[in-house]
C-alpha positions in Angstrom: 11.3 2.3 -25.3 7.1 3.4 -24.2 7.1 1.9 -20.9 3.2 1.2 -21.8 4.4 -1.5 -24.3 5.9 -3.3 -21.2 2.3 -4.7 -20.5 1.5 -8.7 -20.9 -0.5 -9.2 -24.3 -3.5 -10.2 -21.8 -4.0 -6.9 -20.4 -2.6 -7.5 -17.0 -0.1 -5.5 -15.2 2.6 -7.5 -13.9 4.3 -3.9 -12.5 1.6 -1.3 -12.7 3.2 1.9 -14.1 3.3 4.7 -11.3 3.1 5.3 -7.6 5.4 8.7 -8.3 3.8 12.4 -8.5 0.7 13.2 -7.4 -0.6 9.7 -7.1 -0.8 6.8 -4.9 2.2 5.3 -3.5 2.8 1.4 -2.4 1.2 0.7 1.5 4.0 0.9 3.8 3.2 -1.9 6.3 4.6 -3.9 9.5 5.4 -7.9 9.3 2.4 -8.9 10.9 2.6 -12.5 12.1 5.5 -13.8 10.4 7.9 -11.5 13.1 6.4 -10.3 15.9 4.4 -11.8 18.9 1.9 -8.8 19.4 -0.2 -8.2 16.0 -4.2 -7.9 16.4 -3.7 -8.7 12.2 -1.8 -9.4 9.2 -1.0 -7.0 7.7 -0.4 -8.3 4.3 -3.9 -9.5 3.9 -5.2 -5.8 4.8 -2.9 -4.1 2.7 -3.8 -6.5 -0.7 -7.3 -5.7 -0.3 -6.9 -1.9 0.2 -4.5 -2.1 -2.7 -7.0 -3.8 -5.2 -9.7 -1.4 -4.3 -7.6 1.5 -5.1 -5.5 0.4 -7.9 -6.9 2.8 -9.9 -5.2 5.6 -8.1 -1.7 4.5 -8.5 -1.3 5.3 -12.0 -3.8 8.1 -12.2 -1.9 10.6 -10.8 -5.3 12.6 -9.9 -4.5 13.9 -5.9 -3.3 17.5 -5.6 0.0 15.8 -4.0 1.8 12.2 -3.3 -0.5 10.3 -0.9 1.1 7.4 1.6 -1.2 4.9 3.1 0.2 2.7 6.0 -1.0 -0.3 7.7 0.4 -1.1 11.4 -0.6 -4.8 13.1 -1.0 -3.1 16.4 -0.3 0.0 18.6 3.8 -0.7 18.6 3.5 0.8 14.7 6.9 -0.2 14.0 6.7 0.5 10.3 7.0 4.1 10.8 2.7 4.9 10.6 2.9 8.0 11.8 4.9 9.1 9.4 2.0 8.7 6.5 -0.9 10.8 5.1 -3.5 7.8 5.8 -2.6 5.4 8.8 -4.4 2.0 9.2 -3.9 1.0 12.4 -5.1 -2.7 14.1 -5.5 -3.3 17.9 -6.9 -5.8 20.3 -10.1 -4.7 22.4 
């Protein structure tokens, strides 16, 4: 079955198609408030905007490789940041 005739009749995406190849992948991000006691953010927040901006880029396979953004809630960066292309990183001044 075309895994473009998945989409809602409205248009929307309810599981964009992609995030494999040269494309975008899904943020890798740390818990943020819910589980630790030394975030400057949450992370989750962060990581929905960046994710709406670039939407685009997830099924568009247009980078010359896979790219991996990741969001860490402060210096700890316990969700394995340094380990990404593009590292967002929060910390308390």
């Amino acid at each position: 079955k075309d895994v473009q005739s998945r989409k809602h009749v409205s248009r929307s995406y309810k599981f964009p198609i992609g995030g494999t190849g040269a494309g975008l992948t899904n943020i890798v991000h740390t818990q943020g408030y819910i589980h630790c006691h030394t975030p400057a953010t949450d992370a989750s927040s962060m990581v929905k905007a960046v994710l709406d901006d670039l939407f685009d880029h997830i099924q568009g396979m247009t980078f010359p490789a896979q790219v991996r953004i990741s969001m860490a809630c402060c210096l700890n960066m316990c969700g394995a940041v340094h380990c990404s292309d593009i590292a967002l990183l929060s910390y308390h001044r």
